[in-house]
Phi, psi and omega in degrees: 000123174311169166277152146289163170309157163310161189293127174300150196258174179322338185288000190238046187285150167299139141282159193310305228278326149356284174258001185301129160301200175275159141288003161232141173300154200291111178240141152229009137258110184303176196258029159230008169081024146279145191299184199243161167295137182295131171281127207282142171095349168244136171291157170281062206321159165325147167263001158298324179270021156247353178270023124287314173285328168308328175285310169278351168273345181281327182271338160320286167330281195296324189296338198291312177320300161329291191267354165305305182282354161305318154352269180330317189259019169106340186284344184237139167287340147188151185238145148231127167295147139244060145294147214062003158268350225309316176311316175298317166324299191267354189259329122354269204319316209295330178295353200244150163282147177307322177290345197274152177259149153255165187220088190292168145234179191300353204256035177233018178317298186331296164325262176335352168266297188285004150295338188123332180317124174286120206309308185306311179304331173300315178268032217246287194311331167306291200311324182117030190249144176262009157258173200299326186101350183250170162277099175320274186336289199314302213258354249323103174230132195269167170294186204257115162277126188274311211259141203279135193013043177284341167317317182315287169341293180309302237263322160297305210260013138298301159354308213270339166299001171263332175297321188282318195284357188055042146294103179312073182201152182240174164249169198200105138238166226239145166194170200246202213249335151284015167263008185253018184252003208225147191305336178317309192276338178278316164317301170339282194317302186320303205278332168254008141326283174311323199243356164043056159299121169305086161222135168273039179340107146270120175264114186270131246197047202273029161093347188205143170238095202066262206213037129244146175299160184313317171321282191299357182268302190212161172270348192287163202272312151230146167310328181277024133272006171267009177302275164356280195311343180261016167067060183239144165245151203230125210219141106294141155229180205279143157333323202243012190205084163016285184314291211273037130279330172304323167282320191265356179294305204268298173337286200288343161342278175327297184277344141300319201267354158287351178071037156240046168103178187258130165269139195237110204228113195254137198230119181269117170203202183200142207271091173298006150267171142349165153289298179207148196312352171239055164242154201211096187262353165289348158310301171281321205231155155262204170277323129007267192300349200251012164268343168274320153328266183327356174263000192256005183332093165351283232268285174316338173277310198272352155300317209256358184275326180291292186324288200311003198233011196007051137238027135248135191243199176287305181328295187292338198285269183314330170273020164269314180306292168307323163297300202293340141339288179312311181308310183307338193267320148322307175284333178292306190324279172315346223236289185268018152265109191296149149208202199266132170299133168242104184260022158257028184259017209261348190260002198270135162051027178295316180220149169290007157224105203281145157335136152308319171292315171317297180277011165279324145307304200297329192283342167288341190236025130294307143359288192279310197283333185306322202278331183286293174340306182261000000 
């Protein structure tokens, strides 16, 4: 496989102006589900992919529900919900290609079912298991990162092995908006600036990182102004609304994988749950507020902006329903299968040569269990 060319030098720098978001986020569905006014430079996605993303955001939601009450009964060791992100989520996915990688955090599980992922292999790091549970390589999905935004890092420098390698594809990392407070994420953009990496910075943007607010984080005017000084273009939208993430998602896809550089895509929405089931958010927020949200629902908005464009009816509204049923119960099922601890595997892939001391543990609690055994 050929190289693609070095990376373009400084003579083929953006102009500022460029790279500038909209000033207002980006819309084509009102929070009562009527269109918007059209936004200049962005399509209007197909209605197949979007009564297909209305099927994967109904069925994201019930999985989310799902493993929220696995918590609850103990099969998971801790869930953060997204619920109300749901747009970002399945619309994130829908913009990527099979060939394309994604790069997660932990709050993306959702994203990772509708990719294809078997949900249970997805929830194996929720559950306390010590790999991601899935195949990287395989699925290319990278593991879902718990430390805010060493992923970023990871995620340019796949780009850019995928750019030397001539490979048609791109990365997408998914990151939240208290990860743009951390130095990782600032390096990230430089770098892949400079090297005009095919990647995509989606920032979900839910108002808080855990239970401090946007305010107390940064003074920019929007987070997708933190692009600019690194010369990334950059867009905000609105979050909570299906059309414009899809549409503006699939744009910068499209202009990472022509090799014209990395997009910083600020997605305004809000995390209507917990932080993680062992968060108490009535601490921080009130109810009010998480009630005006609910009046901005993804899922709901983009049911009633389709029924108005009459290509979902009642018929598809319930057998969406139904599948994604189907689906929660596939996931309980798999979920509420014990299964046997293997507990010498705690000493595995500690070090690529374990310690002396390592194998002097393993051989006492080989030691205890052979002796328990008999």
């Amino acid at each position: 496989m050929l190289m693609r060319e070095p990376a373009p030098g400084l003579e083929q720098r953006q102009a500022a102006e460029d790279l500038l978001p909209s000033p207002v986020p980006v819309r084509f569905v009102a929070e009562d589900g009527t269109a918007a006014d059209p936004p200049a430079g962005y399509a209007v996605p197909e209605d197949e992919r979007l009564v297909e993303a209305y099927r994967r955001m109904v069925a994201g939601r019930r999985f989310d529900r799902q493993a929220t009450a696995l918590t609850k009964q103990g099969r998971l060791a801790v869930y953060p919900s997204s619920r109300g992100q749901e747009a970002c989520q399945i619309g994130g996915v829908l913009a990527l290609r099979d060939a394309d990688w994604l790069f997660p955090t932990y709050r993306d599980s959702m994203a990772l079912v509708s990719r294809g992922l078997d949900p249970a292999e997805v929830l194996t790091l929720l559950q306390g298991g010590w790999h991601c549970g899935y195949d990287p390589a395989a699925t290319r999905v990278a593991p879902q990162c718990t430390p805010l935004a060493t992923q970023t890092l990871h995620a340019v420098g796949m780009a850019e092995a995928l750019r030397r390698k001539g490979e048609d594809a791109v990365v997408m990392a998914f990151i939240g908006d208290g990860g743009t407070s951390e130095g990782d994420f600032h390096e990230a953009l430089n770098y892949a600036a400079v090297r005009r990496a095919p990647v995509v910075f989606l920032v979900q943007n839910n108002q808080y990182a855990i239970s401090v607010p946007l305010a107390k984080q940064t003074a920019a005017p929007a987070l997708a102004y933190k692009g600019i000084g690194y010369g990334v273009r950059s867009e905000q939208v609105d979050g909570n609304d299906l059309v414009a993430v899809l549409s503006v998602l699939t744009t910068a896809v499209r202009h990472a994988r022509a090799g014209d550089g990395p997009w910083l895509v600020e997605a305004h929405t809000y995390r209507m749950d917990p932080h993680t089931n062992a968060d108490d958010p009535t601490r921080y927020r009130d109810g009010g507020e998480v009630e005006q949200w609910e009046s901005a629902d993804p899922v709901a908005r983009l049911e009633t902006y389709l029924r108005g464009r009459g290509v979902l009816d009642d018929e598809q509204v319930t057998a969406a329903h139904e599948a994604a049923e189907e689906f929660a119960a596939r996931v309980r099922e798999a979920m509420n299968a014990d299964s046997e601890p293997a507990p010498l595997e705690i000493f595995e892939h500690v070090f690529a040569e374990p310690t002396p001391q390592l194998r002097e543990q393993r051989a006492l609690l080989a030691a205890e269990l052979s002796a328990s055994e008999d």
